[in-house]
N, CA, C and O atoms as CSV, one atom per row, in Angstrom:
chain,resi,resn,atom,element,x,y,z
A,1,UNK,N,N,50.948,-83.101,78.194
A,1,UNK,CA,C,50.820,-83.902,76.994
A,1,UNK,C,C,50.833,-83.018,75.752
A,1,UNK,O,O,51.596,-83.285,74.824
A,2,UNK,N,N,50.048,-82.024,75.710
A,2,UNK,CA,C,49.749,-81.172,74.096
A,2,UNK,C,C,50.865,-80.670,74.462
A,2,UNK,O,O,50.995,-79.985,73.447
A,3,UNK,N,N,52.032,-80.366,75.220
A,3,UNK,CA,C,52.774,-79.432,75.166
A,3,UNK,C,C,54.030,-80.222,74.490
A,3,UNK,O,O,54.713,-79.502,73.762
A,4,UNK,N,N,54.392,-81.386,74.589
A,4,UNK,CA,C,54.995,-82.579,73.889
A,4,UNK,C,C,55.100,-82.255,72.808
A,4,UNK,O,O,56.138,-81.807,72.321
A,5,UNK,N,N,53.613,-82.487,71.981
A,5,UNK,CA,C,52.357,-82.169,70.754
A,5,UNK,C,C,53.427,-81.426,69.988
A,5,UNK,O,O,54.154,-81.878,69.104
A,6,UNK,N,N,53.386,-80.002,70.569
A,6,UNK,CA,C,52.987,-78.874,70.038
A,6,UNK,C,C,54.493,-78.050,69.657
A,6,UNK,O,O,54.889,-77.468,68.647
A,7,UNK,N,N,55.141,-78.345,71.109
A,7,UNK,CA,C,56.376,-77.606,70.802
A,7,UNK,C,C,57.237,-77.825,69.910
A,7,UNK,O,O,57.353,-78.924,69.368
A,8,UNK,N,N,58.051,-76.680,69.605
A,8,UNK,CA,C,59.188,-76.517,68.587
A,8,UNK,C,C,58.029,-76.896,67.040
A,8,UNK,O,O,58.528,-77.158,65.945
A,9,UNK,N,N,57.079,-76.868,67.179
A,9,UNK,CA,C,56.503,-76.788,65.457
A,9,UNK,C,C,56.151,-76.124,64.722
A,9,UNK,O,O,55.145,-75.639,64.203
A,10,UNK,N,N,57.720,-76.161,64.725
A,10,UNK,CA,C,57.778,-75.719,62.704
A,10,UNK,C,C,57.697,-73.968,62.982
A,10,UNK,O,O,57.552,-73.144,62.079
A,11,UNK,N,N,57.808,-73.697,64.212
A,11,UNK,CA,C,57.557,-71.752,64.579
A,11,UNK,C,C,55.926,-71.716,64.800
A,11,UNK,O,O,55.636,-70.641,65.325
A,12,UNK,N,N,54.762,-72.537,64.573
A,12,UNK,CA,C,53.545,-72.876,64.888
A,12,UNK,C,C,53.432,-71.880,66.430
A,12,UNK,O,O,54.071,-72.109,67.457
A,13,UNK,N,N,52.760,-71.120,66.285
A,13,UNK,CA,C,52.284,-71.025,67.798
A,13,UNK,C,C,51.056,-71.431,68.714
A,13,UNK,O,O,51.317,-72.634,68.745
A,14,UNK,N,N,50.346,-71.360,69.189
A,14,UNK,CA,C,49.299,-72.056,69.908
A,14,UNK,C,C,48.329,-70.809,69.240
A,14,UNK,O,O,47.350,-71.355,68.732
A,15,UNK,N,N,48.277,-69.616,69.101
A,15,UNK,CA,C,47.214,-69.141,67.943
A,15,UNK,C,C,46.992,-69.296,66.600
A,15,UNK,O,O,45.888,-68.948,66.180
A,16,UNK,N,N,47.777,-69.731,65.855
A,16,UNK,CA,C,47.927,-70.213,64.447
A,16,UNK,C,C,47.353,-71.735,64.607
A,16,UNK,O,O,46.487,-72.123,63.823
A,17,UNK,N,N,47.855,-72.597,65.646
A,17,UNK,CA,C,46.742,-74.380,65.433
A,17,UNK,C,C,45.721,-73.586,65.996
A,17,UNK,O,O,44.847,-73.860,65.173
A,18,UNK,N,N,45.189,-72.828,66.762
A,18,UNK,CA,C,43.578,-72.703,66.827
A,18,UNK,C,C,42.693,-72.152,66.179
A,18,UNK,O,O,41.477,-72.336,66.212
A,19,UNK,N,N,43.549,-71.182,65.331
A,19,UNK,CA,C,43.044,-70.392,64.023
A,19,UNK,C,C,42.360,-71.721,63.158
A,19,UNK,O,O,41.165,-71.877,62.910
A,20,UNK,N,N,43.492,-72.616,62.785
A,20,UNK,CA,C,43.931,-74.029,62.069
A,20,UNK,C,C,42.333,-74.321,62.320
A,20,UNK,O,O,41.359,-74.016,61.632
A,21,UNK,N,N,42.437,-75.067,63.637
A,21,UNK,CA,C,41.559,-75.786,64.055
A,21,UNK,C,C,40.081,-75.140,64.164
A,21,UNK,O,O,39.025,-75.765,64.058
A,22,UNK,N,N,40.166,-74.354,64.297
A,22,UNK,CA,C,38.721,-73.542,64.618
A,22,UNK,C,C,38.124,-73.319,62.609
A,22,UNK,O,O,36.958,-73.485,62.249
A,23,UNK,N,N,39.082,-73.002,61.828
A,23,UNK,CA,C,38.766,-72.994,60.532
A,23,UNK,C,C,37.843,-74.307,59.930
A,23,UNK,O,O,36.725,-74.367,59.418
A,24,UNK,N,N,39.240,-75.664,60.365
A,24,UNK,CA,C,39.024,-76.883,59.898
A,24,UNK,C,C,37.243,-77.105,60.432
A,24,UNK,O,O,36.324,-77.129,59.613
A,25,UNK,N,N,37.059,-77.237,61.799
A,25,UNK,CA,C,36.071,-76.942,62.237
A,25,UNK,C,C,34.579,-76.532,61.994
A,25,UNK,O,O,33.543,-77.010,62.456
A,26,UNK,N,N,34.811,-75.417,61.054
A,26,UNK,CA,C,34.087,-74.370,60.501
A,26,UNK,C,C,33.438,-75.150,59.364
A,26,UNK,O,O,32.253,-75.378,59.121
A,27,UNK,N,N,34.682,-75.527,58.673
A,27,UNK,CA,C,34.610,-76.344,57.408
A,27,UNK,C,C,33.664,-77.489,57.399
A,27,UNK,O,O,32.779,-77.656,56.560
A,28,UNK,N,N,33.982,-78.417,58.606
A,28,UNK,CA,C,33.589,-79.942,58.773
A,28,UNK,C,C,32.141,-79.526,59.279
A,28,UNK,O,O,31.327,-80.446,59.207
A,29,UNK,N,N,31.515,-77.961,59.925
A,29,UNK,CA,C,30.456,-78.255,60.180
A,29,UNK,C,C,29.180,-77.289,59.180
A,29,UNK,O,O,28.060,-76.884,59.488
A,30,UNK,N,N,29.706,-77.222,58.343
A,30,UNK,CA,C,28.835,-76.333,56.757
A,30,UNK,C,C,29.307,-75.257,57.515
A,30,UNK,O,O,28.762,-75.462,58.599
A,31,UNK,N,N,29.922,-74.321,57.624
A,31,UNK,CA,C,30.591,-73.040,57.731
A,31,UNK,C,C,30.613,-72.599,56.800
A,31,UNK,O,O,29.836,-72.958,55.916
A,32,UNK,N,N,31.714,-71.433,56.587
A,32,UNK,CA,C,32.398,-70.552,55.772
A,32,UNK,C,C,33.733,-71.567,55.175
A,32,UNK,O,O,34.283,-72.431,55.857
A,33,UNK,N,N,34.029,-71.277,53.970
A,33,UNK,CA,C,35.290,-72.820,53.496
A,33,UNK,C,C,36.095,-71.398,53.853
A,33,UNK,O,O,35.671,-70.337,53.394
A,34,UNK,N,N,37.353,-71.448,54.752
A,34,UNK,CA,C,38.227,-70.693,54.837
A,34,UNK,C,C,39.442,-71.625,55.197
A,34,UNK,O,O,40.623,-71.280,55.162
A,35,UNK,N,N,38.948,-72.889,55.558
A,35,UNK,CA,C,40.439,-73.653,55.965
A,35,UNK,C,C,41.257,-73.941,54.457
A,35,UNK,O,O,40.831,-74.459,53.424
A,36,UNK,N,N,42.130,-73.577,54.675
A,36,UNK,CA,C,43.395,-73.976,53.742
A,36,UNK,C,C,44.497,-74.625,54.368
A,36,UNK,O,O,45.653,-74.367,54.033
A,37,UNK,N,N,44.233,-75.399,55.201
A,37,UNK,CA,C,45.506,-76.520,56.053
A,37,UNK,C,C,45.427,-77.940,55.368
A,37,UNK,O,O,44.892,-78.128,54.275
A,38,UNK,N,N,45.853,-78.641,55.920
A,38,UNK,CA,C,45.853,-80.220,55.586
A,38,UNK,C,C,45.108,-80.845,56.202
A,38,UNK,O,O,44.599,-80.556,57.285
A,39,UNK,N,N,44.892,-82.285,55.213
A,39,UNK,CA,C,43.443,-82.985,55.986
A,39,UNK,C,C,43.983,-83.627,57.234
A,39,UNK,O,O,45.210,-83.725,57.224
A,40,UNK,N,N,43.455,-84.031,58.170
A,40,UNK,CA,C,43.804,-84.841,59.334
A,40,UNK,C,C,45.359,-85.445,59.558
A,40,UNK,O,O,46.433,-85.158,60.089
A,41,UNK,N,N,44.697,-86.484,58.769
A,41,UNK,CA,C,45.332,-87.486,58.439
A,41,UNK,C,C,47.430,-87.249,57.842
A,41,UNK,O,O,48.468,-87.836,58.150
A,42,UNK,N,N,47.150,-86.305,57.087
A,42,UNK,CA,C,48.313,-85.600,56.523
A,42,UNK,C,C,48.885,-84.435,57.897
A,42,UNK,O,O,50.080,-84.301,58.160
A,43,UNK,N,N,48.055,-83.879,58.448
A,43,UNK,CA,C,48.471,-82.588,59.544
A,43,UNK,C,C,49.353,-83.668,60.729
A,43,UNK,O,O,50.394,-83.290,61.266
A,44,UNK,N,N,48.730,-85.032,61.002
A,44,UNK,CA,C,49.677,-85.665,62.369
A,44,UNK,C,C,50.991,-86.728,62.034
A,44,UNK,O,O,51.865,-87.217,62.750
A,45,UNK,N,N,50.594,-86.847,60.231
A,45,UNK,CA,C,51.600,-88.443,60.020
A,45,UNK,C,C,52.725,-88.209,60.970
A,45,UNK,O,O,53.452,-89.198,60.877
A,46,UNK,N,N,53.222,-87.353,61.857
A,46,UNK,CA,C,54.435,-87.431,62.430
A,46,UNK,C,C,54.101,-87.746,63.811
A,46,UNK,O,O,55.026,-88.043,64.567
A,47,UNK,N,N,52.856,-87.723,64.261
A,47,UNK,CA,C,52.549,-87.752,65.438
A,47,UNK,C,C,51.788,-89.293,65.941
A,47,UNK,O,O,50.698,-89.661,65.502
A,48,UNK,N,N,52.770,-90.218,67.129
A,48,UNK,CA,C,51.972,-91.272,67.548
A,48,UNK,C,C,50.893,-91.160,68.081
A,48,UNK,O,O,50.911,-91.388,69.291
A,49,UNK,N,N,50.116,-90.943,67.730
A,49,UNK,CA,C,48.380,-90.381,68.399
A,49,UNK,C,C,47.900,-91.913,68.977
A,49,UNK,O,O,47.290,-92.340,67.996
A,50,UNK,N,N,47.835,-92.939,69.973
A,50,UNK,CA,C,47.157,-93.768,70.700
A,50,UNK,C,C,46.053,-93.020,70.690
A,50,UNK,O,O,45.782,-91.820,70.735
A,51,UNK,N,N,45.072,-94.774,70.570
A,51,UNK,CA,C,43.744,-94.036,70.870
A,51,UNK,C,C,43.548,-93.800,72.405
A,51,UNK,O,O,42.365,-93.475,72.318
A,52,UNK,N,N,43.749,-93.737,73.423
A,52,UNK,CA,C,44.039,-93.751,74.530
A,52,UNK,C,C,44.642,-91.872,75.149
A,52,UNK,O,O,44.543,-91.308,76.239
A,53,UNK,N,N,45.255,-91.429,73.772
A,53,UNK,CA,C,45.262,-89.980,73.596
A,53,UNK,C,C,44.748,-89.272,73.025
A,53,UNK,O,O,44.728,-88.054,73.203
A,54,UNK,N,N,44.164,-89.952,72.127
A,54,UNK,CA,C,42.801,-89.384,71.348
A,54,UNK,C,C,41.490,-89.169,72.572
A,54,UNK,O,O,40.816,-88.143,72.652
A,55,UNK,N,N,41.316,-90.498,73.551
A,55,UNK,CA,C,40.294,-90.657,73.954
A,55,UNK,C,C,40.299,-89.455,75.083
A,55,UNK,O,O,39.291,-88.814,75.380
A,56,UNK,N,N,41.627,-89.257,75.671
A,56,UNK,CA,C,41.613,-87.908,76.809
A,56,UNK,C,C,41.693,-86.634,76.335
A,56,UNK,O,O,41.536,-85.795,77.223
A,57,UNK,N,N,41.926,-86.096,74.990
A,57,UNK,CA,C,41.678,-85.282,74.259
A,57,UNK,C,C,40.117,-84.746,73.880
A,57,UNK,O,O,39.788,-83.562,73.812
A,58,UNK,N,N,39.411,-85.682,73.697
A,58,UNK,CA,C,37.900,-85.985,73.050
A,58,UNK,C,C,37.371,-85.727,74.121
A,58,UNK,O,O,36.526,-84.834,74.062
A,59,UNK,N,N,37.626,-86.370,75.515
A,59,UNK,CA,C,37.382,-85.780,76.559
A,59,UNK,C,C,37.423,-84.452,77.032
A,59,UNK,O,O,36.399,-84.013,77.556
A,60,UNK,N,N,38.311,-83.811,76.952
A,60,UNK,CA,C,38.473,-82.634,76.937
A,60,UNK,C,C,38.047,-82.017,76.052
A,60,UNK,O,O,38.041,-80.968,76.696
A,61,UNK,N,N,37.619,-81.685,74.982
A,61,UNK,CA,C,36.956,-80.837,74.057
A,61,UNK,C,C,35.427,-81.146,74.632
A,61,UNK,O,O,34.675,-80.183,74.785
A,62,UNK,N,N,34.982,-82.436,74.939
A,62,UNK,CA,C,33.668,-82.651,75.570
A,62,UNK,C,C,33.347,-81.867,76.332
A,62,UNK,O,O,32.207,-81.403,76.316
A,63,UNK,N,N,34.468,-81.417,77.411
A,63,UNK,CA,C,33.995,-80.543,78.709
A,63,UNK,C,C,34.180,-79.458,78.303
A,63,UNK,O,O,33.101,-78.871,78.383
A,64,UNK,N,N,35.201,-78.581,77.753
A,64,UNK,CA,C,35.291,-77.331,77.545
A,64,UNK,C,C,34.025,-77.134,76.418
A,64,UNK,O,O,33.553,-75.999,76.354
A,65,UNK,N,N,33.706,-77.719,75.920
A,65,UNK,CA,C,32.666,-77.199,74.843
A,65,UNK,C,C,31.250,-77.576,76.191
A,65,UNK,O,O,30.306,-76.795,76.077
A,66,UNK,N,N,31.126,-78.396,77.081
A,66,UNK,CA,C,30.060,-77.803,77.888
A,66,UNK,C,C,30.055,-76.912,79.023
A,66,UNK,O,O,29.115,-76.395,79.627
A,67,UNK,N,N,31.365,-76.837,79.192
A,67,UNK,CA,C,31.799,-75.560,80.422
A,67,UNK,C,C,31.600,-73.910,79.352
A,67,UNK,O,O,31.951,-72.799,79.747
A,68,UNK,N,N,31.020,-74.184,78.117
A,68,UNK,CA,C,31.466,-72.794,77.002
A,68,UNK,C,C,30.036,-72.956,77.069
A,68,UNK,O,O,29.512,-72.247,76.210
A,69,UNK,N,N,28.996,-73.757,77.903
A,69,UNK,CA,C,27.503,-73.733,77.190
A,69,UNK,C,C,27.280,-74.082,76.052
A,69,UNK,O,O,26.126,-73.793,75.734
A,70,UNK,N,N,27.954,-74.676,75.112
A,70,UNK,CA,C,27.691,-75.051,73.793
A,70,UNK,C,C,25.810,-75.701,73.776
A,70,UNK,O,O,25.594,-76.827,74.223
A,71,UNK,N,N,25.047,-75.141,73.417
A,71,UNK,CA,C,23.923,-75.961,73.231
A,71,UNK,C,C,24.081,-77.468,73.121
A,71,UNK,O,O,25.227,-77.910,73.045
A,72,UNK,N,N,22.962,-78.374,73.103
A,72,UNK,CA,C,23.140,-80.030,72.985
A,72,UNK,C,C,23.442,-80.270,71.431
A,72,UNK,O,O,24.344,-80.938,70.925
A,73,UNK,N,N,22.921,-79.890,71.120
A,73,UNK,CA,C,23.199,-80.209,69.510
A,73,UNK,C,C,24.214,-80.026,68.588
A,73,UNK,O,O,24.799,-80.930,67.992
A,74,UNK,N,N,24.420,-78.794,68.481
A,74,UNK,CA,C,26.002,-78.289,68.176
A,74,UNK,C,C,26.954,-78.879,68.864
A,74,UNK,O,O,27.996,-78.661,68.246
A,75,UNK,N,N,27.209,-79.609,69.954
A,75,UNK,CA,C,27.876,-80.055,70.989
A,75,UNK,C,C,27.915,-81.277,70.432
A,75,UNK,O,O,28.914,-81.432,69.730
A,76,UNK,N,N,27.244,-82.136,70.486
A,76,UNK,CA,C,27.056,-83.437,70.050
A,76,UNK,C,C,27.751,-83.681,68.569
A,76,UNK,O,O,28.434,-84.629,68.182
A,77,UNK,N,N,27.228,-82.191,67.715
A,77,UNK,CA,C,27.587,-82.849,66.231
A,77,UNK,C,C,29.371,-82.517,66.063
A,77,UNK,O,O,30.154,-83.002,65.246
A,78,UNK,N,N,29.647,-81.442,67.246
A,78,UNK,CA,C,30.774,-81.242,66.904
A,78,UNK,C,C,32.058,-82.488,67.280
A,78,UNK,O,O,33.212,-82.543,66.854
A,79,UNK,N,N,31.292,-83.459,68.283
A,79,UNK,CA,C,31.851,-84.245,68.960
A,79,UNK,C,C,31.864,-85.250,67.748
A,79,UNK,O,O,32.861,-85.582,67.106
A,80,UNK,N,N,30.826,-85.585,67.595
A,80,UNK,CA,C,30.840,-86.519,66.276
A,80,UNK,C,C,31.551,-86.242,65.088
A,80,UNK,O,O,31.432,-87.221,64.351
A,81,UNK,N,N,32.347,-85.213,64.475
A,81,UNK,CA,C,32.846,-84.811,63.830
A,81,UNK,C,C,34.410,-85.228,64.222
A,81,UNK,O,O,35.254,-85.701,63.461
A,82,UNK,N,N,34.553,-84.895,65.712
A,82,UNK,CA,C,35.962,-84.958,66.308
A,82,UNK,C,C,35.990,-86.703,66.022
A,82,UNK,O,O,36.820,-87.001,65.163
A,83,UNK,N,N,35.472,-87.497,66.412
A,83,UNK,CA,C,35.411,-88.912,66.183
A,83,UNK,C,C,35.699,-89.309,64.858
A,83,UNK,O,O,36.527,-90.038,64.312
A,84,UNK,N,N,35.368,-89.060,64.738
A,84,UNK,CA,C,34.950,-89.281,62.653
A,84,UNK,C,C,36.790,-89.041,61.867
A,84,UNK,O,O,37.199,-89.313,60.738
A,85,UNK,N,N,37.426,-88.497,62.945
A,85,UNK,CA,C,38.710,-88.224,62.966
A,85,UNK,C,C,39.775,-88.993,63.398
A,85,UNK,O,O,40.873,-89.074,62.848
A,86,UNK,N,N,39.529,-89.369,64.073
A,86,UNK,CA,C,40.125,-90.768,65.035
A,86,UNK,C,C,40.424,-91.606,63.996
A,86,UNK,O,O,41.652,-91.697,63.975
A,87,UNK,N,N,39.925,-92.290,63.091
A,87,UNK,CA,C,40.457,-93.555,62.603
A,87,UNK,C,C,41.380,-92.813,61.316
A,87,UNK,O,O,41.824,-93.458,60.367
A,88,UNK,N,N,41.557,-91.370,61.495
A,88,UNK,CA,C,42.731,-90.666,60.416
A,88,UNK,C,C,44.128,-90.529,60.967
A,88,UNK,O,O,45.169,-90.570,60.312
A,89,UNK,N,N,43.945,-90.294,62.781
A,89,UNK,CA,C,44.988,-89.571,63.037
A,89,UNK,C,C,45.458,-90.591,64.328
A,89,UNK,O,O,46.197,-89.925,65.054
A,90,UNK,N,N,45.296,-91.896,64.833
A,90,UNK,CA,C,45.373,-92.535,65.592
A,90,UNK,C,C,46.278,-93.841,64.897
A,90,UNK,O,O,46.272,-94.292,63.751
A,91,UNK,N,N,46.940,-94.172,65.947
A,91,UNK,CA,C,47.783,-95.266,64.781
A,91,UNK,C,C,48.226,-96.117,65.777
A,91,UNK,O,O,48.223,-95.602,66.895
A,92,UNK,N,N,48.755,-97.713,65.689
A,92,UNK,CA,C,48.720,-98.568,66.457
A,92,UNK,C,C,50.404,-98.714,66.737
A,92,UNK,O,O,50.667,-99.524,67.625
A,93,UNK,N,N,51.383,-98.153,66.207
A,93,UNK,CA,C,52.394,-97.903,66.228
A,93,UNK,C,C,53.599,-96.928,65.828
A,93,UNK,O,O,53.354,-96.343,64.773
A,94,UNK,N,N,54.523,-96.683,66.249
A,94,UNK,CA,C,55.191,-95.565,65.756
A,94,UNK,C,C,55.624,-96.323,64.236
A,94,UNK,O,O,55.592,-95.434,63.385
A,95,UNK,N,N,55.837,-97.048,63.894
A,95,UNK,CA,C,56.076,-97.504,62.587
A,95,UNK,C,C,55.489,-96.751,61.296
A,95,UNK,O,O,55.915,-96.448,60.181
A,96,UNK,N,N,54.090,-96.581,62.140
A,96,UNK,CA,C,53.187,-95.900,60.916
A,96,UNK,C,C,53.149,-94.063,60.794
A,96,UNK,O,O,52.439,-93.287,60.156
A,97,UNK,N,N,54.062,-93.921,61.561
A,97,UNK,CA,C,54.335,-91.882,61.293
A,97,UNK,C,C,55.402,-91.902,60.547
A,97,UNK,O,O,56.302,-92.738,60.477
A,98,UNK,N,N,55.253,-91.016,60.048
A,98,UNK,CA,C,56.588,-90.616,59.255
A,98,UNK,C,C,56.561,-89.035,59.256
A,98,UNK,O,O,55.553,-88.456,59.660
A,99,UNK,N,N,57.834,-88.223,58.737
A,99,UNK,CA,C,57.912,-87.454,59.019
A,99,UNK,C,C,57.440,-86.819,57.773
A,99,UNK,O,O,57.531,-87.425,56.705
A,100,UNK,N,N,56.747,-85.175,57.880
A,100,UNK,CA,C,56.387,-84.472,56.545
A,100,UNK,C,C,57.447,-83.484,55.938
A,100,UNK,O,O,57.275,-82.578,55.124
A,101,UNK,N,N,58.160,-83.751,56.327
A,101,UNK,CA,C,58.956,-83.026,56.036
A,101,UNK,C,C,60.624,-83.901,56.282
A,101,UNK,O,O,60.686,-84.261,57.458
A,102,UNK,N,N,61.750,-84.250,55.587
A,102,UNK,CA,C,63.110,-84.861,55.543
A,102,UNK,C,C,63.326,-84.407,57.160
A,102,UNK,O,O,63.586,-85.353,57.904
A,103,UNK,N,N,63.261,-83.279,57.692
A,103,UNK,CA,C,63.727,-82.567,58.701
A,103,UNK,C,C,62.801,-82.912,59.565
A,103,UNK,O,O,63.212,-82.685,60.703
A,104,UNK,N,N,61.772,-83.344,59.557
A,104,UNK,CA,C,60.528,-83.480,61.195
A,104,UNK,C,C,60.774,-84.493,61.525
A,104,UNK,O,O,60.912,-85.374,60.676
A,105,UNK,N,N,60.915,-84.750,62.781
A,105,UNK,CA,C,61.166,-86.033,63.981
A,105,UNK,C,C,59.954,-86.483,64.038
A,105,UNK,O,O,58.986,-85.756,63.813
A,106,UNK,N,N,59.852,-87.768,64.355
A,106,UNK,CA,C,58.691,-88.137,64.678
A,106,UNK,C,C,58.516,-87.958,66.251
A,106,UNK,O,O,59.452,-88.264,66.990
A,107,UNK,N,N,57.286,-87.448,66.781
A,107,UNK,CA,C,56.594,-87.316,67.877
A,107,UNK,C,C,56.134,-88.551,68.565
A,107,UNK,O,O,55.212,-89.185,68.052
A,108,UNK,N,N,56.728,-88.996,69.771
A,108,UNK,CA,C,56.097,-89.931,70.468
A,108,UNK,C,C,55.830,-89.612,72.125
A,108,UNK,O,O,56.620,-89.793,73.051
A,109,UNK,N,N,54.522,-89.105,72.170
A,109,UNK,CA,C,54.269,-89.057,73.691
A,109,UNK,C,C,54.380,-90.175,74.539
A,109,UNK,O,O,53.996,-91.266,74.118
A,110,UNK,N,N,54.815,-90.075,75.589
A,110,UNK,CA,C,54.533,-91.073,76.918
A,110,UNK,C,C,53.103,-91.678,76.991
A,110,UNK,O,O,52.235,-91.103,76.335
A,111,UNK,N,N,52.838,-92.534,77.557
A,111,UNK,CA,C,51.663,-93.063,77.807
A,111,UNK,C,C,51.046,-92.175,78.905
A,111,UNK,O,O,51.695,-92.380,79.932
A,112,UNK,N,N,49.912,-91.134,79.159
A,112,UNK,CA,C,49.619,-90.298,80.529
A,112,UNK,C,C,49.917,-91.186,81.874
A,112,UNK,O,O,50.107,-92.398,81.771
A,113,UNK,N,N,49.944,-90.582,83.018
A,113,UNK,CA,C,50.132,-91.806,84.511
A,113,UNK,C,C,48.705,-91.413,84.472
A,113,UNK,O,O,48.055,-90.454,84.056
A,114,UNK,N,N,48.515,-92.360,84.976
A,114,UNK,CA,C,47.159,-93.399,85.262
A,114,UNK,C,C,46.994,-92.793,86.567
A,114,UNK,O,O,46.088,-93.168,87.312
């Protein structure tokens, strides 16, 4: 599925979105302000995000952040943060992405097999 996501973007490599993400992160939880990316909402308009791919995503950050030992708290708020995201980057149809650029395709994953 993230590999769908991810590839061919834009020369993006999988250390530059985690840099991204780990910044944004930083930001959303009183950190250091070092993110200089785009808000949510603006970073996926190209991407059909179902909540249904949101929800196995969210899942997964759930476990790897308790397979990392994340304490309960930090864990929880970071989860709540990831949520708080969902109604930016989730959309009920491809109608509603557009591309950020004249040149970006819009992204539409498969539904996962069940």
């Amino acid at each position: 599925m993230a590999e769908s996501f991810f590839a061919g973007k834009a020369g993006k490599d999988r250390l530059v979105l985690e840099s991204q993400q780990t910044e944004f992160m930083m930001l959303a939880l009183d950190g250091p302000k070092v993110f200089g990316g785009r808000i949510p909402r603006d970073a996926h308009i190209q991407m059909f995000i179902t909540d249904e791919i949101f929800n196995i995503r969210h899942k997964l950050l759930g476990d790897s952040l308790n397979e990392a030992g994340v304490p309960e708290h930090p864990r929880e708020r970071w989860l709540s943060v990831d949520e708080e995201i969902r109604r930016a980057i989730v959309k009920e149809s491809p109608d509603q992405c557009r591309g950020r650029y004249r040149s970006d395709p819009i992204i539409i994953v498969p539904k996962p097999d069940a």
